[in-house]
N, C-alpha and C positions, 0 to 999 in steps of 0.2 A: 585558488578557487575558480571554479568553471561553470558555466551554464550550456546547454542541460546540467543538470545533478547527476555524476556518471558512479558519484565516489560516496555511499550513504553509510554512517554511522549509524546504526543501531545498537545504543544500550540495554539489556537482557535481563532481567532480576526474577524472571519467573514467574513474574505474578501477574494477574489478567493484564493490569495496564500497558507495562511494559510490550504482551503480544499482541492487545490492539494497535500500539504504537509499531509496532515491527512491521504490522499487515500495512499500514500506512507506508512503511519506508520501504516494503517489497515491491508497490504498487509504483511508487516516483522510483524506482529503480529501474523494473521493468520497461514503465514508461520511457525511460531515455539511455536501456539497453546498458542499464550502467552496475557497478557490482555495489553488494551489498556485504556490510563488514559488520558480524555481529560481538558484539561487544560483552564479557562480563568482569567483572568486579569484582573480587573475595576480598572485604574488607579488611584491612591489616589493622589492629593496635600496635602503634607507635611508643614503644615506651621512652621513659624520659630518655635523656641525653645521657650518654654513656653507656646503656643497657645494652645488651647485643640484641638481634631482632633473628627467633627463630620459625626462622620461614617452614622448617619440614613439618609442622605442625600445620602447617596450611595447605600443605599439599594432595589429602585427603581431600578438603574440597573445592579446590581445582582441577583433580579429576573427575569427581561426579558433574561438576558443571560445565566440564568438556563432553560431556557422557549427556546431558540434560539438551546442553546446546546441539549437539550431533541431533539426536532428537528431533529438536524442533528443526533444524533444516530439512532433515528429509520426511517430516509431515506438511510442512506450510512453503517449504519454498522449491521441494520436486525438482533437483538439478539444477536451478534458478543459478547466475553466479556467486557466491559469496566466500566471506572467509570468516573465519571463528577464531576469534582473540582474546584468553586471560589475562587478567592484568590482578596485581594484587598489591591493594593500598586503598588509599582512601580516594572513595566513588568518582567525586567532581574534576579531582586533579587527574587521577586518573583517565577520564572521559575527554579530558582537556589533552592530556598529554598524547594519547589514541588519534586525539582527530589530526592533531599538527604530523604527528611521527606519519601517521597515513594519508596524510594530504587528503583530508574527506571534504567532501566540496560542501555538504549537508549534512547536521544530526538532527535524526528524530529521536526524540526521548517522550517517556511518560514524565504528569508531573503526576505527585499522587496527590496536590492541594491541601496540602498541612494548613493550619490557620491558627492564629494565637499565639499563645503561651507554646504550645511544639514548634511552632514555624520560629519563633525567636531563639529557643533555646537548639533547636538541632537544623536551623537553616535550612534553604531549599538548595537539594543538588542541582534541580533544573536551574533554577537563579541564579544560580554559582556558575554553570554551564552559560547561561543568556550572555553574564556579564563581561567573560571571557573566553569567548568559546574565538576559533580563528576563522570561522564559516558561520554561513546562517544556522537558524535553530529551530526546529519546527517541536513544539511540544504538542503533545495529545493529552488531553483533559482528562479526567478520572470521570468514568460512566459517556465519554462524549458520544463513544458509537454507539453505545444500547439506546440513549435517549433519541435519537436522531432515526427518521424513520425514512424511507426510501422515498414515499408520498410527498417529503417537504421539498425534495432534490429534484426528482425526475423532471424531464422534460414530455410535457401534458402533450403536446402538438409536434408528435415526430415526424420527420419523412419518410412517407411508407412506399411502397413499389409494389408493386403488381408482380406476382411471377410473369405472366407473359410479354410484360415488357422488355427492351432490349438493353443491353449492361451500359452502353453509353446515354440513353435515356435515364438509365438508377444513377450514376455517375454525375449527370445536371443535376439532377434534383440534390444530391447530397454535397456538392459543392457550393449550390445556392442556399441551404439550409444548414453552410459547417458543420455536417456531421462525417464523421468516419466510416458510419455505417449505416445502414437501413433495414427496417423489420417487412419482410413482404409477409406481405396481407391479401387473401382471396377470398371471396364473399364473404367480408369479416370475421376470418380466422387466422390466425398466425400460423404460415407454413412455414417461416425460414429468416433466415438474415444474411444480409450480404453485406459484407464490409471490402477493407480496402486489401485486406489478402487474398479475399474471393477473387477480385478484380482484377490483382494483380497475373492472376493466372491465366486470366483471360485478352491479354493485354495482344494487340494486333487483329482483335476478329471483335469490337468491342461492339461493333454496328450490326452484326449478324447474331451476334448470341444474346439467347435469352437469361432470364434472369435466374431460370430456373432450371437453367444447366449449370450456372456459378455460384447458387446461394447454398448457405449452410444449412439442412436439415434439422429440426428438432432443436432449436438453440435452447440454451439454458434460460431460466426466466427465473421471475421474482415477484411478490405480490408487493402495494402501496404498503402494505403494512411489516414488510422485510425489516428489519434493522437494519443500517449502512456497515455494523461492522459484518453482515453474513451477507451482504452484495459485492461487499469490497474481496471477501474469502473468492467468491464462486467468480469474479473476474480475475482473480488473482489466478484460481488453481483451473480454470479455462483457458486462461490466454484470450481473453478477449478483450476488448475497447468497447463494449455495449452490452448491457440488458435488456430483454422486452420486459414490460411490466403488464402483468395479467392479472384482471379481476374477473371472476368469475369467469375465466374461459374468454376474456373480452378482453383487447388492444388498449392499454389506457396511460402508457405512457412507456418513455426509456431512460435508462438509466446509465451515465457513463464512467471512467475513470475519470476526468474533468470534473464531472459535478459530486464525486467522493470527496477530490480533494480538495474542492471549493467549500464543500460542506466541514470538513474535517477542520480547515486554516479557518472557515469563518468562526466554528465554534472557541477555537483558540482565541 
């Protein structure tokens, strides 16, 4: 196991939880440049001892869920790294046996929060995963990104810039405020954002160039009232490390990959 998270387990089942929890594990991927291993499961019955086990009867749908899986990589993860792994048996060993065989440094999985009488009688896979998994375990809660709104995360008091400031002036301010990037702001309107790739480019002339020769036009944005799982999408299928958050056409906060994932772990 390694830190950063270079090496993410994702389990796959198709259903919302599962790809809120994937957006989650494409985002700590991205973030530390690291691949993403998506995971499914065709559950096997085991019969008793001695019975033969015919697998070609399963193989109908471990095509379509290589067909399903292909899919969702090139809707949600756009070239992003990863790999697409069948496994066929039963969920939790198998999610166990995936992470060790792939050295995954991380899994995120849904839990779908069974309770009672179901959770006794058919166990939690996640739990099963918590108790033995060979790496940490980041579970995503059942509804956690829909209830979760962008307003509770953002940071209210960003550091803003002026286009006509100079790139190493934007550069103090966003080292003294840890941030990654900055929303520039002219007679309070959002014209742009500059982050640490903009800067990058600008690197040797940082004292003479303005801000708004290196910031990004037109940035993507998001209203206080966003869900976190559709800010966590549009950082995800942007490529960015920041959102401006706009009410009514007005500056009112930002929104990062750090405070998704803080939001995401705390609601866990």
């Amino acid at each position: 196991m390694s830190y950063p998270f270079r090496r993410i387990l994702s389990p796959i089942d198709f259903d919302d939880n599962s790809l809120a929890a994937l957006e989650v594990a494409a985002q700590i991927a991205r973030d530390n440049d690291g691949m993403l291993l998506l995971l499914h499961v065709v559950p096997m019955i085991v019969p008793a001892t001695g019975m033969p086990i015919y697998v070609d009867i399963y193989k109908g749908q471990e095509e379509a869920a290589r067909e399903k899986l292909n899919e969702i990589a090139a809707e949600r993860l756009r070239g992003f790294p990863h790999q697409i792994l069948i496994h066929m048996g039963e969920p939790a060993g198998s999610i166990l046996s995936t992470a060790r065989r792939e050295a995954a440094d991380l899994i995120v999985m849904a839990t779908h929060g069974r309770r009672g009488f179901y959770r006794v009688l058919l166990g939690s896979i996640a739990e099963m995963v918590l108790r033995n998994a060979p790496c940490p375990v980041l579970c995503v809660r059942r509804g956690a990104a829909d209830k979760s709104l962008v307003a509770r995360w953002m940071s209210t008091s960003p550091v803003t810039v002026a286009p006509g400031e100079k790139v190493s002036s934007a550069i103090l301010r966003m080292q003294q405020g840890n941030f990654r990037s900055a929303p520039v702001v002219e007679n309070g309107r959002l014209v742009g954002l500059i982050a640490d790739r903009d800067i990058r480019g600008q690197m040797g002339r940082v004292d003479t160039t303005e801000v708004r020769v290196a910031m990004s036009e037109n940035p993507p944005t998001v209203a206080p009232t966003t869900p976190l799982h559709d800010a966590a999408r549009a950082l995800s299928e942007q490529k960015v490390d920041a959102l401006p958050v706009l009410e009514n056409g007005k500056l009112v906060g930002v929104i990062t990959n750090s405070d998704i994932l803080r939001a995401f772990l705390d609601e866990d």
